[in-house]
C-alpha positions as CSV (number, residue, x, y, z in Angstrom):
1,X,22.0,163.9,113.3
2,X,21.8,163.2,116.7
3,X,24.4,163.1,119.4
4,X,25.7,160.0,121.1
5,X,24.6,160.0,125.0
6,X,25.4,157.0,126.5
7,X,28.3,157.3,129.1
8,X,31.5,155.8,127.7
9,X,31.9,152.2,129.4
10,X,35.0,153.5,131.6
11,X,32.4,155.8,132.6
12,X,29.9,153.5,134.3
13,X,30.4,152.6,137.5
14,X,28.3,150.1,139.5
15,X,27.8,150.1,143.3
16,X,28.7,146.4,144.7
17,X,29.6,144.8,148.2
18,X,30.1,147.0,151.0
19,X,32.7,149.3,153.0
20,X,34.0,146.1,154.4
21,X,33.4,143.0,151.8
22,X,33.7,142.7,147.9
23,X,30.7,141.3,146.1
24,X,31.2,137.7,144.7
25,X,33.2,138.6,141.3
26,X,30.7,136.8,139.1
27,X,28.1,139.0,141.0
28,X,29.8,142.3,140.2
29,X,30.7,141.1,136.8
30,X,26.9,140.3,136.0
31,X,25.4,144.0,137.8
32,X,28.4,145.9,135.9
33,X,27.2,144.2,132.5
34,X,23.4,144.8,133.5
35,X,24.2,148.8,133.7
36,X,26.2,148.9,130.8
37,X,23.3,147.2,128.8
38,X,20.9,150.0,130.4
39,X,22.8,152.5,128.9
40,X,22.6,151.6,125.7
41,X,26.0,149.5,125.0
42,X,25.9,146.0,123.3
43,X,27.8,143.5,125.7
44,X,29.0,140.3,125.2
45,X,31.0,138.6,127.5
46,X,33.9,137.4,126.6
47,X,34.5,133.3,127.6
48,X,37.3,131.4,127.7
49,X,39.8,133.9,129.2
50,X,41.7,133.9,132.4
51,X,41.4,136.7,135.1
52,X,42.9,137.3,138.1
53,X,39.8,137.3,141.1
54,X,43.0,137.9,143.6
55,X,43.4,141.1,142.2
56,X,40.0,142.7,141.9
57,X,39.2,141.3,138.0
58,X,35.5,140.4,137.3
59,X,35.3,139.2,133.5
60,X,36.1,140.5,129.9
61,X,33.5,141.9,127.5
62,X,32.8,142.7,124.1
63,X,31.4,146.2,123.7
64,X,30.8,146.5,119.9
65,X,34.1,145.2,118.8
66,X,36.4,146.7,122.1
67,X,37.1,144.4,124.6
68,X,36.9,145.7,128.1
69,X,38.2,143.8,131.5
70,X,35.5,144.6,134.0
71,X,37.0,145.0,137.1
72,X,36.4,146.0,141.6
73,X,37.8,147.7,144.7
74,X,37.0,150.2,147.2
75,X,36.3,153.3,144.5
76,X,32.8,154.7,145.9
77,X,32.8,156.8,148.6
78,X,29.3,156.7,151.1
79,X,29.2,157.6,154.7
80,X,29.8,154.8,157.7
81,X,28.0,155.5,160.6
82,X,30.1,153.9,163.8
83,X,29.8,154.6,167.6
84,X,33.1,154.2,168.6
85,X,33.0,157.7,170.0
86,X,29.8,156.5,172.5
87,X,27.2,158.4,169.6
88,X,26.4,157.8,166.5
89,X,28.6,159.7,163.8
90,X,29.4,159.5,160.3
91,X,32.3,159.4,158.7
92,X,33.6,158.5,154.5
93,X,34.4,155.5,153.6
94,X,35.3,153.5,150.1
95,X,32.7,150.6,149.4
96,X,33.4,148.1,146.8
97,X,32.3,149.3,143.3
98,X,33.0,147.6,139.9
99,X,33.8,149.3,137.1
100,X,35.7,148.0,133.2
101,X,39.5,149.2,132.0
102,X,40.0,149.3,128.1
103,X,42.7,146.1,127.0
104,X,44.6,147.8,125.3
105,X,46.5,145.0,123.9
């Protein structure tokens, strides 16, 4: 028998927009779903429901029988290289990343 490996869906996590600018939520919504297919996971998505797009939310999916509410911030960190000190120097930053929450309802 052999042991699952695919990351649980709250697990993936897919790099989208930048430091300064969320991706279009339809955008994020379709790279989030293409990852979570990669892995291994059979998604639906989920039509007909309401989100917020003011608050960060993407789209719902079905995930063999769970339904997941795919969502994005600032939640990745990378490094922003600015020159506000007259050289170049790097510092962290959050970029935009979308990732799914678990409805739990």
């Amino acid at each position: 028998m052999s042991e699952d490996v695919r990351p649980d869906p709250v697990q993936i996590v897919a790099k989208v927009g930048s430091s300064f600018r969320a991706a279009d939520p339809e955008r994020a919504f379709e790279v989030w779903v293409h990852l979570a297919s990669k892995a291994g996971w059979q998604v639906s998505p989920v039509e007909g429901v309401s989100v917020d797009l003011g608050a960060g939310d993407c789209g719902v999916v079905d995930i063999e029988g769970l339904r997941y509410l795919v969502r994005q911030s600032r939640r990745v960190r990378r490094a922003l290289v600015d020159d506000v000190t007259g050289g170049p120097a790097e510092r962290p930053v959050f970029a935009f990343a979308a990732w799914a929450e678990p409805v739990l309802s």
